[in-house]
py3Dmol code that shows the C-alpha trace and the ligand (Angstrom):
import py3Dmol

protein = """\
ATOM      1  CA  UNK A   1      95.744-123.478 252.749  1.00  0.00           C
ATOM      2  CA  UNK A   2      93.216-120.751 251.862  1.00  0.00           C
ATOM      3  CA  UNK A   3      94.761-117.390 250.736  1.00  0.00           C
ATOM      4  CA  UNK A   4      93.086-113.717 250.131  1.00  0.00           C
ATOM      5  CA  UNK A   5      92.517-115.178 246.243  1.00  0.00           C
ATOM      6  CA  UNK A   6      89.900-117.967 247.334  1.00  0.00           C
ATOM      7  CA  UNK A   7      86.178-117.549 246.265  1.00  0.00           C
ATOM      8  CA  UNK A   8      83.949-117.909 248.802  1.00  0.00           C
ATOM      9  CA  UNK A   9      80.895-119.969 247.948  1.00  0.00           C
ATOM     10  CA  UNK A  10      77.618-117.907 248.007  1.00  0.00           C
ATOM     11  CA  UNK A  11      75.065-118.751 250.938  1.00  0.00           C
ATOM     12  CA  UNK A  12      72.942-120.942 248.303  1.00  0.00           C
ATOM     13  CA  UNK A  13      75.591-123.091 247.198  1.00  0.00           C
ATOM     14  CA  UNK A  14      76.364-123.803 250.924  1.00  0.00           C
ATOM     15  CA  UNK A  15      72.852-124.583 251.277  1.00  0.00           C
ATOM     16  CA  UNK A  16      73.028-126.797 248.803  1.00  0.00           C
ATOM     17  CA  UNK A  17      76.162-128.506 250.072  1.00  0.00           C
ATOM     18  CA  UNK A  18      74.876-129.061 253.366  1.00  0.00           C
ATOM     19  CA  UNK A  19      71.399-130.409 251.989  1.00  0.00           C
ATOM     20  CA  UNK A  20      73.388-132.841 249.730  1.00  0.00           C
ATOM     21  CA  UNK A  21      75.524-134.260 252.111  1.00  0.00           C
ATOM     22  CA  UNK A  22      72.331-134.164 254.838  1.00  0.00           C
ATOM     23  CA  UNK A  23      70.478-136.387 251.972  1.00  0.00           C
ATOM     24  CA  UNK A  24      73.048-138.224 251.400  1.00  0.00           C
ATOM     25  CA  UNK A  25      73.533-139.787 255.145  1.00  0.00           C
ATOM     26  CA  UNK A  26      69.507-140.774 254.787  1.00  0.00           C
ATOM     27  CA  UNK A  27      68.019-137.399 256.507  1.00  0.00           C
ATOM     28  CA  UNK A  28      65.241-135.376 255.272  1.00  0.00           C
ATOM     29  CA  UNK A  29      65.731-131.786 255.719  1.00  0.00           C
ATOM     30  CA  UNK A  30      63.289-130.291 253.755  1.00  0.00           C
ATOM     31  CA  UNK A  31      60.435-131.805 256.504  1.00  0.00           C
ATOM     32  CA  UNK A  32      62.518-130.823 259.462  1.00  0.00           C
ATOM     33  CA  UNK A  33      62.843-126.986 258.420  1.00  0.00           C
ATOM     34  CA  UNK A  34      58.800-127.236 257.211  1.00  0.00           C
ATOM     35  CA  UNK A  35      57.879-128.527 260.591  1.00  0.00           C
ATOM     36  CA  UNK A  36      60.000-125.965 262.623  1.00  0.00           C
ATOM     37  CA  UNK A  37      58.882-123.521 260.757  1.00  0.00           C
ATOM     38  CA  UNK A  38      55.241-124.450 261.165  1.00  0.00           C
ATOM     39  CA  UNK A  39      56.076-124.716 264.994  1.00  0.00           C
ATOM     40  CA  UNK A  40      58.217-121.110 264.985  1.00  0.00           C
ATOM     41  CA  UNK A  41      55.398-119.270 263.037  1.00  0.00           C
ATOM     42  CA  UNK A  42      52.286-120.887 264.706  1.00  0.00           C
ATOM     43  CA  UNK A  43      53.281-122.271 267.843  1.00  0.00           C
ATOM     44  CA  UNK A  44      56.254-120.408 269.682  1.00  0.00           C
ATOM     45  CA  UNK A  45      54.695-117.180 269.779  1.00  0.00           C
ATOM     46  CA  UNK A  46      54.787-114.172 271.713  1.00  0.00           C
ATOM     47  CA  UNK A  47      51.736-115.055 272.854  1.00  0.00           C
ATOM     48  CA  UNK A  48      51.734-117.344 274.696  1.00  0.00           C
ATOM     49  CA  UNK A  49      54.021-115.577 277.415  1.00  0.00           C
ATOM     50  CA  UNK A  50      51.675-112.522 277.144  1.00  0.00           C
ATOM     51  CA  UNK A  51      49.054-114.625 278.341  1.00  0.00           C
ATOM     52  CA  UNK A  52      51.178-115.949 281.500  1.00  0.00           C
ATOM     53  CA  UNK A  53      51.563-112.082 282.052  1.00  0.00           C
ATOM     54  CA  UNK A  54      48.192-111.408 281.880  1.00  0.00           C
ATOM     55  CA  UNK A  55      46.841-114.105 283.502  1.00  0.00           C
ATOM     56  CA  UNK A  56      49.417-113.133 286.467  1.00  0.00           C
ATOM     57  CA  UNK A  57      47.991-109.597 286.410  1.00  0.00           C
ATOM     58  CA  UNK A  58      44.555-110.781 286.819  1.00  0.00           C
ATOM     59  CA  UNK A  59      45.233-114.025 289.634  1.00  0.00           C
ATOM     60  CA  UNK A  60      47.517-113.172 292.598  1.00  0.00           C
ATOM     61  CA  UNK A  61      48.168-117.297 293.370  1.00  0.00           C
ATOM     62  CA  UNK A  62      48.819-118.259 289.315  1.00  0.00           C
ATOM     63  CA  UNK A  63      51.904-114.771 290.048  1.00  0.00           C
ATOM     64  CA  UNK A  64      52.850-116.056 292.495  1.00  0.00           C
ATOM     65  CA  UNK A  65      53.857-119.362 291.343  1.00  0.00           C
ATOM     66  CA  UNK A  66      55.045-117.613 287.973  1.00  0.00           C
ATOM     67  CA  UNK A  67      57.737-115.563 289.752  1.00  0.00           C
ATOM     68  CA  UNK A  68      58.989-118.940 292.034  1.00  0.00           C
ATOM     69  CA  UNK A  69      58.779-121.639 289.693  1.00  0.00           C
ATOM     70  CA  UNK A  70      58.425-120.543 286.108  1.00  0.00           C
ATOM     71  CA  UNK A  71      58.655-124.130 284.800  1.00  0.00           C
ATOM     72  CA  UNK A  72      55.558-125.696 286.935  1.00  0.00           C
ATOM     73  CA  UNK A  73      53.790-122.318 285.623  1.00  0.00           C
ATOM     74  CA  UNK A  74      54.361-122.669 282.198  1.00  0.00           C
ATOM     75  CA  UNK A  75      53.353-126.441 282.397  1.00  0.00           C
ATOM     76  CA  UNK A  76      50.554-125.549 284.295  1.00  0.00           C
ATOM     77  CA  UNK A  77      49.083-123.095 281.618  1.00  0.00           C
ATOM     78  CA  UNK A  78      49.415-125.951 279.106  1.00  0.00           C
ATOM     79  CA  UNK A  79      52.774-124.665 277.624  1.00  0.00           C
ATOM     80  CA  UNK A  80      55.630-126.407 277.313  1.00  0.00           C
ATOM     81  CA  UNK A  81      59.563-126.084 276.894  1.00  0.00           C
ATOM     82  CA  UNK A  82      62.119-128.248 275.933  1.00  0.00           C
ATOM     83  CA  UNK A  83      64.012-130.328 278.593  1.00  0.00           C
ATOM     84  CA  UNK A  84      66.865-128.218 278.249  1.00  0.00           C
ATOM     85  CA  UNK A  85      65.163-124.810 279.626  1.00  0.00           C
ATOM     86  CA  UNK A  86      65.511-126.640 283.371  1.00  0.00           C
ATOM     87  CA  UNK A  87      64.814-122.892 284.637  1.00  0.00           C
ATOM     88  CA  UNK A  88      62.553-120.405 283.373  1.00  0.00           C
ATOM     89  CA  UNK A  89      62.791-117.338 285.300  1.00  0.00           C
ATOM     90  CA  UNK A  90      60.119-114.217 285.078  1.00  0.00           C
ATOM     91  CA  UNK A  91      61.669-110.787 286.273  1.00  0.00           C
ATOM     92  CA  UNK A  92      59.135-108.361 287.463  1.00  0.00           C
ATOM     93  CA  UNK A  93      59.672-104.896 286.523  1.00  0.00           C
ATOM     94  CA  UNK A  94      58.108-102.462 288.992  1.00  0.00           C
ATOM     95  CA  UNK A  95      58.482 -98.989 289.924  1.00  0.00           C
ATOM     96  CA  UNK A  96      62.148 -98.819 290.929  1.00  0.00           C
ATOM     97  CA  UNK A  97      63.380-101.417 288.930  1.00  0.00           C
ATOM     98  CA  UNK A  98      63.303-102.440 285.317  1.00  0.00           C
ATOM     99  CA  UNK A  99      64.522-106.181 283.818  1.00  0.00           C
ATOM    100  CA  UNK A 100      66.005-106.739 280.213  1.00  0.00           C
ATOM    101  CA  UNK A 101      67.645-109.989 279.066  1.00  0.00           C
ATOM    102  CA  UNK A 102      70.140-110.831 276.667  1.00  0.00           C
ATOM    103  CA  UNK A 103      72.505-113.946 275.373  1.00  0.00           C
ATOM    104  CA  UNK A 104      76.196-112.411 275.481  1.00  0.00           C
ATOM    105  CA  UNK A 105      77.106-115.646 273.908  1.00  0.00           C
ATOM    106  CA  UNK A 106      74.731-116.109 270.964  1.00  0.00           C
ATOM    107  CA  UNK A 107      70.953-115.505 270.940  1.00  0.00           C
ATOM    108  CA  UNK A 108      69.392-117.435 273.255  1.00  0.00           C
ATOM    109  CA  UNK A 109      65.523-116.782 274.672  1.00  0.00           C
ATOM    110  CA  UNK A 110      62.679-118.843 276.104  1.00  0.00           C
ATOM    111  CA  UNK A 111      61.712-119.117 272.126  1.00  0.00           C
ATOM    112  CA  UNK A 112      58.677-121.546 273.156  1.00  0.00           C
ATOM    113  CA  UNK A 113      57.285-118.993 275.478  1.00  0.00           C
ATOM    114  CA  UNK A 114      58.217-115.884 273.629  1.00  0.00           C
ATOM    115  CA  UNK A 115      58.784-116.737 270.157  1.00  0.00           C
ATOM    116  CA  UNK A 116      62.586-116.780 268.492  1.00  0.00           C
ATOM    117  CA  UNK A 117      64.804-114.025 269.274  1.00  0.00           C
ATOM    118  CA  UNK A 118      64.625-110.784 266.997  1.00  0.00           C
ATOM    119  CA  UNK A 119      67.866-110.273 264.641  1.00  0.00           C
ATOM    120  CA  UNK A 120      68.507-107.112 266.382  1.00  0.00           C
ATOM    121  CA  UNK A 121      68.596-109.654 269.789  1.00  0.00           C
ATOM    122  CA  UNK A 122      71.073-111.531 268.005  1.00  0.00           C
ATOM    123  CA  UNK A 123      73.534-108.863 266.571  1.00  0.00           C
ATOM    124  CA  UNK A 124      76.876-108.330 268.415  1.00  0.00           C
ATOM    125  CA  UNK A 125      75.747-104.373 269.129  1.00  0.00           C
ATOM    126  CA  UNK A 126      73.323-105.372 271.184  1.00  0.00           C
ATOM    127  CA  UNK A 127      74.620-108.232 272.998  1.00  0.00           C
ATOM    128  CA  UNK A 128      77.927-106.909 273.888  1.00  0.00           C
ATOM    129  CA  UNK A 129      76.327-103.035 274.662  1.00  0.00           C
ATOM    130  CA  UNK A 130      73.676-103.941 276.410  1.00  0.00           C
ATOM    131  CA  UNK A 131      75.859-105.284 279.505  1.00  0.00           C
ATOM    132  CA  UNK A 132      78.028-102.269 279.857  1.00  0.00           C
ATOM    133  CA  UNK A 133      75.852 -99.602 278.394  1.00  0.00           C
ATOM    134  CA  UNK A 134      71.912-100.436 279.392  1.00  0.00           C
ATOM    135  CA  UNK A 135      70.240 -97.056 279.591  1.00  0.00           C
ATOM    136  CA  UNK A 136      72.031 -95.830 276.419  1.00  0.00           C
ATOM    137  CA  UNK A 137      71.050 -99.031 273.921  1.00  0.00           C
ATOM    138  CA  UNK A 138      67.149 -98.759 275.526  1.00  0.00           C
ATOM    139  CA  UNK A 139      67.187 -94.844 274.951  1.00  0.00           C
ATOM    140  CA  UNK A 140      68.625 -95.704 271.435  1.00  0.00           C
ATOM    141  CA  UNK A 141      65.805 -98.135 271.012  1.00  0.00           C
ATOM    142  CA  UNK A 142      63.131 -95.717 271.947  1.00  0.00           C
ATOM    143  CA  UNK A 143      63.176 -96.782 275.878  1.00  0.00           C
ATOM    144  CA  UNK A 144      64.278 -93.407 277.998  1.00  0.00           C
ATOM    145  CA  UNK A 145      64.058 -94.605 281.239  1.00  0.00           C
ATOM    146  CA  UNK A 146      63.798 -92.302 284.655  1.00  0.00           C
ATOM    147  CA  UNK A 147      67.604 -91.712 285.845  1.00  0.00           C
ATOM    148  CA  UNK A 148      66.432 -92.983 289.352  1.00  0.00           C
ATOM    149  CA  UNK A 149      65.298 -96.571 287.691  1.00  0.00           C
ATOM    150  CA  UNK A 150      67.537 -99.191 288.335  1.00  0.00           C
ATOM    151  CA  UNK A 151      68.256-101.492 285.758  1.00  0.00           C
ATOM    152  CA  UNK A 152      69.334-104.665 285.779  1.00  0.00           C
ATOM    153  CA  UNK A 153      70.933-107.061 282.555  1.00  0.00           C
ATOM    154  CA  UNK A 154      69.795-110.396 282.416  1.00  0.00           C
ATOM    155  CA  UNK A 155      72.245-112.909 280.756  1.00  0.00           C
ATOM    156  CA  UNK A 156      70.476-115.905 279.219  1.00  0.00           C
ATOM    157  CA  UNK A 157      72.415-119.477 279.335  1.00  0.00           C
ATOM    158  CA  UNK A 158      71.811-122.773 278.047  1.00  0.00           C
ATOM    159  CA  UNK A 159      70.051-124.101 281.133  1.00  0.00           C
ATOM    160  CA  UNK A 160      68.493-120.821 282.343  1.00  0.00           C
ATOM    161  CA  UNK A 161      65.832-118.833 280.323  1.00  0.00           C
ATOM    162  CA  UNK A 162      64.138-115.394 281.089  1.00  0.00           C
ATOM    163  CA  UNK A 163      60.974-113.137 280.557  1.00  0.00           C
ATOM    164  CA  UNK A 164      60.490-109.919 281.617  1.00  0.00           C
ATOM    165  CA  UNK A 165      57.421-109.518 283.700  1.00  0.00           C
ATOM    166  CA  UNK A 166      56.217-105.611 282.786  1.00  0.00           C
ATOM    167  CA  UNK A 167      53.679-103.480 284.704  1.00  0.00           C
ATOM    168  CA  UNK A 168      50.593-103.598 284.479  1.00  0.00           C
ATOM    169  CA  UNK A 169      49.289-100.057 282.857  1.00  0.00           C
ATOM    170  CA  UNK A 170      46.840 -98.420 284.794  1.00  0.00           C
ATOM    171  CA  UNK A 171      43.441 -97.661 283.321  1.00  0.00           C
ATOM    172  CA  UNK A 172      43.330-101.726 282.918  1.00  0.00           C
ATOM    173  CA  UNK A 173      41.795-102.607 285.736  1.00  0.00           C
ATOM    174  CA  UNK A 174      38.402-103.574 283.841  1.00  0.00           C
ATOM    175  CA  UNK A 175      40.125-105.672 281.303  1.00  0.00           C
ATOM    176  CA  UNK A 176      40.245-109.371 280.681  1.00  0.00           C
ATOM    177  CA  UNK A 177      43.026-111.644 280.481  1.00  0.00           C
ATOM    178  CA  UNK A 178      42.747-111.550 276.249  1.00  0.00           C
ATOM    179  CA  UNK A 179      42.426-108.424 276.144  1.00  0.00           C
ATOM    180  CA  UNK A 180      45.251-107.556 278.693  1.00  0.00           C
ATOM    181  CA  UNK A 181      47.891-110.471 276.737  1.00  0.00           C
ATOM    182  CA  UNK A 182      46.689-108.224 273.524  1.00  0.00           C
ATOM    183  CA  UNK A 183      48.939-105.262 274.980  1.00  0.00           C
ATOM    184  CA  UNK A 184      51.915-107.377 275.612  1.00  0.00           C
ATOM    185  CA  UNK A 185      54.650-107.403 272.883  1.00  0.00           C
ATOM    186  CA  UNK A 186      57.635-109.378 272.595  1.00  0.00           C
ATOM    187  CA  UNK A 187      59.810-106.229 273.279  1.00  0.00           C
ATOM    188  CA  UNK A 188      58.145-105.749 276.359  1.00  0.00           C
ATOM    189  CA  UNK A 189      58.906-109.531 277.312  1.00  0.00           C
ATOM    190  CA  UNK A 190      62.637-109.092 276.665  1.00  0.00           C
ATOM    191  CA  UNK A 191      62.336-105.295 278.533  1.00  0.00           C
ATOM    192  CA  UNK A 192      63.325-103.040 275.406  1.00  0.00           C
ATOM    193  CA  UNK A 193      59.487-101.439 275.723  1.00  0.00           C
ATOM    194  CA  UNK A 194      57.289-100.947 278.041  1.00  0.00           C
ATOM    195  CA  UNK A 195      53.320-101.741 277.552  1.00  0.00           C
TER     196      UNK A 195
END
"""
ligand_1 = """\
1
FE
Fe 72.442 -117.849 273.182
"""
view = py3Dmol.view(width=600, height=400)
view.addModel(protein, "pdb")
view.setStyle({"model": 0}, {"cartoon": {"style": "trace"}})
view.addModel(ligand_1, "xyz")
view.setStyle({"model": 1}, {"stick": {}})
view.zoomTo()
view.show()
């Protein structure tokens, strides 16, 4: 039975424990967290759904099948996501409406697409505000958004990932796909900024 009076073991020794015991049952994770960090920094990056964005902007066909079937897109561009994403839905923001997406539960995100979820993404403020509140966490955030813009809440699942498609800023038009997926930030592709 723990009482008020028990130490609490600082996040290092935990670290510790759990690296013991993980070395102990014949696993190596010092070359797990190197290579997911190697994939994290280098490979899931916000990138890579900036250029399905831009690449949408620019080809009316590749949009099309972005907004219907996000997964055959994504696969299609040479991406990939794990076989647990089974949907991968882009929201497109336009004039009247603007998309943001959360996890209510945790901190879920298309990470492959558009990198690992930022801590503020992960904090209870913002997924429990977000829902009820939307217009007041964006404005907080830097966001103020036209009253007459509807805005819808996303909520991410296991199964079910999302990226907000944003509008394409005008004076643009002349611009290629790299230099269009250079405006795109991973704000934008969760819908807490605009381009
Ligand atoms: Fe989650």
């Amino acid at each position: 039975m723990t009482t008020d009076t028990t130490p609490i073991a600082s996040i290092e020794q935990r670290l510790d424990a759990i690296q013991t015991v993980l070395q102990r049952h014949g696993m190596q994770p010092t070359e797990f967290i190197d290579t997911f960090d190697e994939l994290a920094h280098e490979h899931w990056v916000p990138a890579n759904g900036a250029g399905l964005i831009a690449r949408a902007w620019t080809d009316p066909a590749f949009k099309q099948l972005l907004l219907t079937d996000g997964v055959t897109a994504v696969r299609e561009a040479g991406l990939s996501m794990p076989p647990h994403h089974r949907h991968f839905v882009v929201l497109e923001n336009t004039a009247d409406i603007h998309n943001v997406i959360c996890c209510t539960l945790c901190s879920c995100t298309a990470f492959t697409i558009i990198g690992l979820p930022p801590d503020w993404y992960k904090d209870l403020a913002y997924r429990s505000r977000v829902v009820r509140e939307a217009r007041t966490v964006l404005r907080e955030m830097g966001l103020d958004l036209p009253a007459q813009m509807q805005i819808r809440v996303w909520d991410t699942t296991a199964d079910t990932r999302y990226m907000v498609m944003p509008q394409r800023p005008s004076g643009t038009e002349g611009m290629t796909v790299d230099q269009l997926t250079a405006l795109i930030s991973k704000d934008a592709l969760i819908g807490v900024a605009l381009i």
